[in-house]
TORKOL-4160 file (C-alpha; in steps of 0.2 Angstrom, whole numbers, padded with zeros to 4 digits, m for minus):
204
<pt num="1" X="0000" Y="0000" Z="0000"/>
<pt num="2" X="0014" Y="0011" Z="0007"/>
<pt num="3" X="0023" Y="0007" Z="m0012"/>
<pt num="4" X="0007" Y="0011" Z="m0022"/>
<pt num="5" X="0008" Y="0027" Z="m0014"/>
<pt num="6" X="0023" Y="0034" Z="m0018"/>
<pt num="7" X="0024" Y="0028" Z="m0035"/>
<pt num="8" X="0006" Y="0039" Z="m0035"/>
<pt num="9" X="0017" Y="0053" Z="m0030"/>
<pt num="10" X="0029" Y="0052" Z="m0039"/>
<pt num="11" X="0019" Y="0050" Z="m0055"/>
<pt num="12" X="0009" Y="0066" Z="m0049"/>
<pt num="13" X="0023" Y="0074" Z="m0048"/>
<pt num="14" X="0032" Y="0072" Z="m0066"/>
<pt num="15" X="0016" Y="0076" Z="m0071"/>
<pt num="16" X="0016" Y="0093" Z="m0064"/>
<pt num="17" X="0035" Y="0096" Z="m0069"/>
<pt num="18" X="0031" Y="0093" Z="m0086"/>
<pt num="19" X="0016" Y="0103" Z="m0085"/>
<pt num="20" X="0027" Y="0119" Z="m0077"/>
<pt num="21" X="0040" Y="0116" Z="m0089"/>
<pt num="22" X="0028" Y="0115" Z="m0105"/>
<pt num="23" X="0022" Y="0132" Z="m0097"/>
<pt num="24" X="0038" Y="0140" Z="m0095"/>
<pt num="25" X="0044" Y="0135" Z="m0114"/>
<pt num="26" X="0030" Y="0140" Z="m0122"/>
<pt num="27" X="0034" Y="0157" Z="m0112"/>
<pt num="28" X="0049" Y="0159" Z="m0116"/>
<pt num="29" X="0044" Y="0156" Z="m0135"/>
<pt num="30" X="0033" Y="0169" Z="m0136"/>
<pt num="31" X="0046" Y="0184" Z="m0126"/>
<pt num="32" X="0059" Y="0180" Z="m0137"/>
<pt num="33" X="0058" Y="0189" Z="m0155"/>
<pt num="34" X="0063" Y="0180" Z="m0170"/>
<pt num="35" X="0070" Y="0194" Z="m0176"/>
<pt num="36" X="0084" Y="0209" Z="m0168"/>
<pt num="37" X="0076" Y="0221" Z="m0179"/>
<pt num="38" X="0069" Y="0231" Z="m0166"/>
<pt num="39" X="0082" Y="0233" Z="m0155"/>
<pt num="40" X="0095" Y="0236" Z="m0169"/>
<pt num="41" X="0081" Y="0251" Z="m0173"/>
<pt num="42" X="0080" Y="0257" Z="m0154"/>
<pt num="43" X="0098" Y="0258" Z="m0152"/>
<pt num="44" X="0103" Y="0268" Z="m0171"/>
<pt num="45" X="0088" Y="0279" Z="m0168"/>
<pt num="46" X="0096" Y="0281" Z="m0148"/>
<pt num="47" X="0113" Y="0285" Z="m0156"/>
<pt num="48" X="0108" Y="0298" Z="m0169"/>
<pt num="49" X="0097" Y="0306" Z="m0155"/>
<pt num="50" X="0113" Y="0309" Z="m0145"/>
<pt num="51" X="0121" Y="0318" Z="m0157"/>
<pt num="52" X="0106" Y="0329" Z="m0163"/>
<pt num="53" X="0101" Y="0333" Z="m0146"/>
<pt num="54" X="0120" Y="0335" Z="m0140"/>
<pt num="55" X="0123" Y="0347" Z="m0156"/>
<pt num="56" X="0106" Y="0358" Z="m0151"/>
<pt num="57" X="0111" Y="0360" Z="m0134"/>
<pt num="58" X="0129" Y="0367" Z="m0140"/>
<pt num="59" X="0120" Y="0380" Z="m0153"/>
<pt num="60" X="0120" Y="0398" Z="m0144"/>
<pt num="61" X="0101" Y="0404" Z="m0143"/>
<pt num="62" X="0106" Y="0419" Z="m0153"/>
<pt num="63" X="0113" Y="0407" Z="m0168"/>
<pt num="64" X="0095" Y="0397" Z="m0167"/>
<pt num="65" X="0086" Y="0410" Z="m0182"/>
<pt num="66" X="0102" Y="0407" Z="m0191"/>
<pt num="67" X="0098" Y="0401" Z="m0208"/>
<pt num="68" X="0110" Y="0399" Z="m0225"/>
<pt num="69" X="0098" Y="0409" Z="m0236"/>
<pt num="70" X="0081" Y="0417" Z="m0239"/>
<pt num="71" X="0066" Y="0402" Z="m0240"/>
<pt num="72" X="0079" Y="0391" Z="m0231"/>
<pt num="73" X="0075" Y="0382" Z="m0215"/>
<pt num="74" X="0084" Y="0392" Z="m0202"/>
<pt num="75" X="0093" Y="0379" Z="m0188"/>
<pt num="76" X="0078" Y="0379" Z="m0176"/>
<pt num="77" X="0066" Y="0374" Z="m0190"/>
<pt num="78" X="0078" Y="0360" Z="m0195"/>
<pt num="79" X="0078" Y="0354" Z="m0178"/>
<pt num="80" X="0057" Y="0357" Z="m0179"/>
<pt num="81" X="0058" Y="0347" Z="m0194"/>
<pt num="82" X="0065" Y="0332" Z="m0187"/>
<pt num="83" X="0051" Y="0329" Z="m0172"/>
<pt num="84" X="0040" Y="0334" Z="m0184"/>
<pt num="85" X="0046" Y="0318" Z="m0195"/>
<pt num="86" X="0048" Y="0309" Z="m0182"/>
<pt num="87" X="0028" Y="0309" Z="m0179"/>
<pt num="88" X="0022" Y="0310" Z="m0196"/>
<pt num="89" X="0031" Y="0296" Z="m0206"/>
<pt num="90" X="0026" Y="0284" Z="m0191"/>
<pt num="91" X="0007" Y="0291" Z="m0194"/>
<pt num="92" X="0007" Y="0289" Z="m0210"/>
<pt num="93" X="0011" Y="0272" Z="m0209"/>
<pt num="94" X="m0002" Y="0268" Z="m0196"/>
<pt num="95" X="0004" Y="0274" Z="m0179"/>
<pt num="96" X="m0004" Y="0290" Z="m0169"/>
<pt num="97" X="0007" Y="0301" Z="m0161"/>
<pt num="98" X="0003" Y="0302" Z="m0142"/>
<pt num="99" X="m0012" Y="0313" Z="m0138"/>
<pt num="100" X="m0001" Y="0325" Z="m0128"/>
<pt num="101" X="0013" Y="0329" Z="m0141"/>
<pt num="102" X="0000" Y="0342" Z="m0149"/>
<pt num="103" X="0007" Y="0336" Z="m0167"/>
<pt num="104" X="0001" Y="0345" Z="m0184"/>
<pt num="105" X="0001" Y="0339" Z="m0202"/>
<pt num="106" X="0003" Y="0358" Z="m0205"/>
<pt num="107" X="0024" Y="0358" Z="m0205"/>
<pt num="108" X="0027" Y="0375" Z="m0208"/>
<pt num="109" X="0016" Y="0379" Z="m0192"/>
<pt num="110" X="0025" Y="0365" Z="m0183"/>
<pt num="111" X="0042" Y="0371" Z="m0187"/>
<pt num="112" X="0039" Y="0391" Z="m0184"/>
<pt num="113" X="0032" Y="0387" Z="m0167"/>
<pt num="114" X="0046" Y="0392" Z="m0158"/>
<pt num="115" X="0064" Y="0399" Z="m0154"/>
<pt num="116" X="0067" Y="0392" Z="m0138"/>
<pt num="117" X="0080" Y="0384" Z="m0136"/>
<pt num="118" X="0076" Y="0373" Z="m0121"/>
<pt num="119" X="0058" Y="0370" Z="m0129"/>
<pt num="120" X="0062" Y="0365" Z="m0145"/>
<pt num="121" X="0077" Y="0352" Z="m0136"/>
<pt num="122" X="0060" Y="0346" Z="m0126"/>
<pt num="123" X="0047" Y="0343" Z="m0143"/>
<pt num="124" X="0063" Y="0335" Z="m0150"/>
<pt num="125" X="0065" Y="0323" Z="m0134"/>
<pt num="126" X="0046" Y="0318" Z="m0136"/>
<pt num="127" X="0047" Y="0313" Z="m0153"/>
<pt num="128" X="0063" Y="0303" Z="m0152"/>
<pt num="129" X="0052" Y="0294" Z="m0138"/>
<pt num="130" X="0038" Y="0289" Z="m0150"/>
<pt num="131" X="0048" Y="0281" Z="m0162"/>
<pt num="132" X="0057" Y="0272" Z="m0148"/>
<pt num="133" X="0041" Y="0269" Z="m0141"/>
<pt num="134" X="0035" Y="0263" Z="m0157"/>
<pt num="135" X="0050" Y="0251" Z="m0159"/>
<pt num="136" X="0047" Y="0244" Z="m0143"/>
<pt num="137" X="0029" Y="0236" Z="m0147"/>
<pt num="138" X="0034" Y="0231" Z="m0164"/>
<pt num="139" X="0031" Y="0212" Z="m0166"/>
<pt num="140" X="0039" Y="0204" Z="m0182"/>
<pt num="141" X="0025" Y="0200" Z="m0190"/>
<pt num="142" X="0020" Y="0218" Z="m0189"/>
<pt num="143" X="0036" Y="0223" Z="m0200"/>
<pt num="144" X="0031" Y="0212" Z="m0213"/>
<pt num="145" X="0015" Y="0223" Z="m0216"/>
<pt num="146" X="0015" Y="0230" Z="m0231"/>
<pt num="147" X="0011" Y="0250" Z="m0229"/>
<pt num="148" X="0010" Y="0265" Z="m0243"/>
<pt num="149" X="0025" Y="0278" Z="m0238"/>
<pt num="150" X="0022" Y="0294" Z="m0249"/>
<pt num="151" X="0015" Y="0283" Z="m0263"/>
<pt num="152" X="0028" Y="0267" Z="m0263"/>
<pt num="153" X="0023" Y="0251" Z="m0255"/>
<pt num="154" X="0034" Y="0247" Z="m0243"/>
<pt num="155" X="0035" Y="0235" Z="m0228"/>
<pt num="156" X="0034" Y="0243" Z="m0209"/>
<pt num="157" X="0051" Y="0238" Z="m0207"/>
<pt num="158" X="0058" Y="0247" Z="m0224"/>
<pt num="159" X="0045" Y="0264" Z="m0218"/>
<pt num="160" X="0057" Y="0263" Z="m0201"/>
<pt num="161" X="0073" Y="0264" Z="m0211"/>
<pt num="162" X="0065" Y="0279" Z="m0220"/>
<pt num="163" X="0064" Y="0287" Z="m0203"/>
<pt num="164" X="0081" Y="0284" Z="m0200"/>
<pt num="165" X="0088" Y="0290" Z="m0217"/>
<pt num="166" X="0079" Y="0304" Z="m0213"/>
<pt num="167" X="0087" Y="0307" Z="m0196"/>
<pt num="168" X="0104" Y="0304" Z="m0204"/>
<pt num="169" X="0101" Y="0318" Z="m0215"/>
<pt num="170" X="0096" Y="0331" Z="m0206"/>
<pt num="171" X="0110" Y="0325" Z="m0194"/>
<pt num="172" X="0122" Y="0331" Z="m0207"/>
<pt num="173" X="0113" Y="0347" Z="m0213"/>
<pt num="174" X="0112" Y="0351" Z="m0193"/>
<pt num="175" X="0134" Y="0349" Z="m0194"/>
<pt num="176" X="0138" Y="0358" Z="m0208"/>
<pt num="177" X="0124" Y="0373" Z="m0199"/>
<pt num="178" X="0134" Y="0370" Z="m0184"/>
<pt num="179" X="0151" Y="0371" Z="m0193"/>
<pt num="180" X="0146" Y="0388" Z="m0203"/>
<pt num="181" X="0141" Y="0397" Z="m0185"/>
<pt num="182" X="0158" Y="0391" Z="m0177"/>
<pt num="183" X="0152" Y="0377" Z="m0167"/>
<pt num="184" X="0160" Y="0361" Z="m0165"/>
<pt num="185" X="0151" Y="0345" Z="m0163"/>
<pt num="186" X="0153" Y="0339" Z="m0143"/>
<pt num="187" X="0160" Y="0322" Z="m0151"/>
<pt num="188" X="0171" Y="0332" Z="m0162"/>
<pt num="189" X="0178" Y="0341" Z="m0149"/>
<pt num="190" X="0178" Y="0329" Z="m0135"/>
<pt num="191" X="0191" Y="0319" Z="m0149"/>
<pt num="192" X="0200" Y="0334" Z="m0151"/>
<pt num="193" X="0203" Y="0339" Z="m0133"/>
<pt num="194" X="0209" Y="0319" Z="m0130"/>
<pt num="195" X="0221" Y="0319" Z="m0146"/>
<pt num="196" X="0228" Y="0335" Z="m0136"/>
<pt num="197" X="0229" Y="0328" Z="m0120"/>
<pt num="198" X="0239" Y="0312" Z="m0126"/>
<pt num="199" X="0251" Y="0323" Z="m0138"/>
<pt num="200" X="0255" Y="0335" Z="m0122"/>
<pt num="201" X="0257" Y="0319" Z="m0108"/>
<pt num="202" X="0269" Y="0315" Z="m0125"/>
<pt num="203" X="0280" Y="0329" Z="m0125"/>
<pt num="204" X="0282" Y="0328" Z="m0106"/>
């Protein structure tokens, strides 16, 4: 009797083992993405958000009208014109931007809407965190969607790279704006201030 019993228990048991572990894979199967498109996403659109929002905090306020030439964005409005992309490509693919961000399809009022300084780093910010907030819920069967970008079909993932390229660019107009008003991109200069360093410890 005593035996029966513990062979019971036992059987009980590797039943309910099984049971946890077949809960447990199938968990594990589901939180892990087939893909590492997403995070490859989060972390480009993470690195080129340094650099932009490092190089706006390093333009003077009195430079931030600056432009190159009459009917030319000015460096504020570039900066605008980046948040602004940053909501509108994701919408048009299919993904609101957050009730509070205030966002307007109308870009010329979105990029005129200040000269602040400090509030145009903050729309900035808020944009950056939409599209990593966007990234974050992607699942891979969502970038496979098909999804019409200014009149190509495209997949969701491919409308993602647009918004990088776009980043990318404006990145490099935002440098060469930079450059022209005798600023020197924090990276830049913190490269330059180490090569000096190590050429004076050099000499010594």
């Amino acid at each position: 009797m005593n035996t029966h019993r513990i062979i019971l228990r036992h059987a009980l048991l590797l039943t309910l083992v099984a049971g946890l572990c077949a809960v447990v894979a199938a968990q594990d199967k589901s939180a892990s993405p087939a893909s590492g498109f997403q995070s490859e996403l989060s972390a480009q659109v993470g690195q080129v958000q340094k650099q932009i929002m490092d190089l706006e905090a390093a333009i003077p306020q009195a430079k931030v009208e600056w432009r190159p030439g009459e009917g030319v964005r000015s460096i504020g409005e570039v900066y605008l014109h980046i948040a602004f992309a940053n909501y509108f490509i994701p919408k048009l693919i299919g993904f609101e931007p957050p009730a509070d961000a205030g966002f307007s399809m109308d870009g010329k009022k979105w990029e005129g809407q200040t000269t602040d300084k400090a509030k145009i780093a903050s729309i900035m910010k808020s944009s950056f965190d939409n599209i990593l907030a966007i990234a974050a819920k992607l699942s891979n069967a969502d970038l496979e969607k098909k999804v019409n970008l200014f009149g190509t079909e495209m997949t969701t993932r491919a409308a993602f790279m647009v918004c990088l390229s776009h980043l990318h660019e404006h990145l490099g107009q935002s440098i060469a704006y930079a450059r022209m008003n005798g600023v020197v991109p924090p990276w830049t200069a913190e490269q330059q201030k180490a090569e000096s360093d190590t050429m004076k410890k050099m000499k010594k």
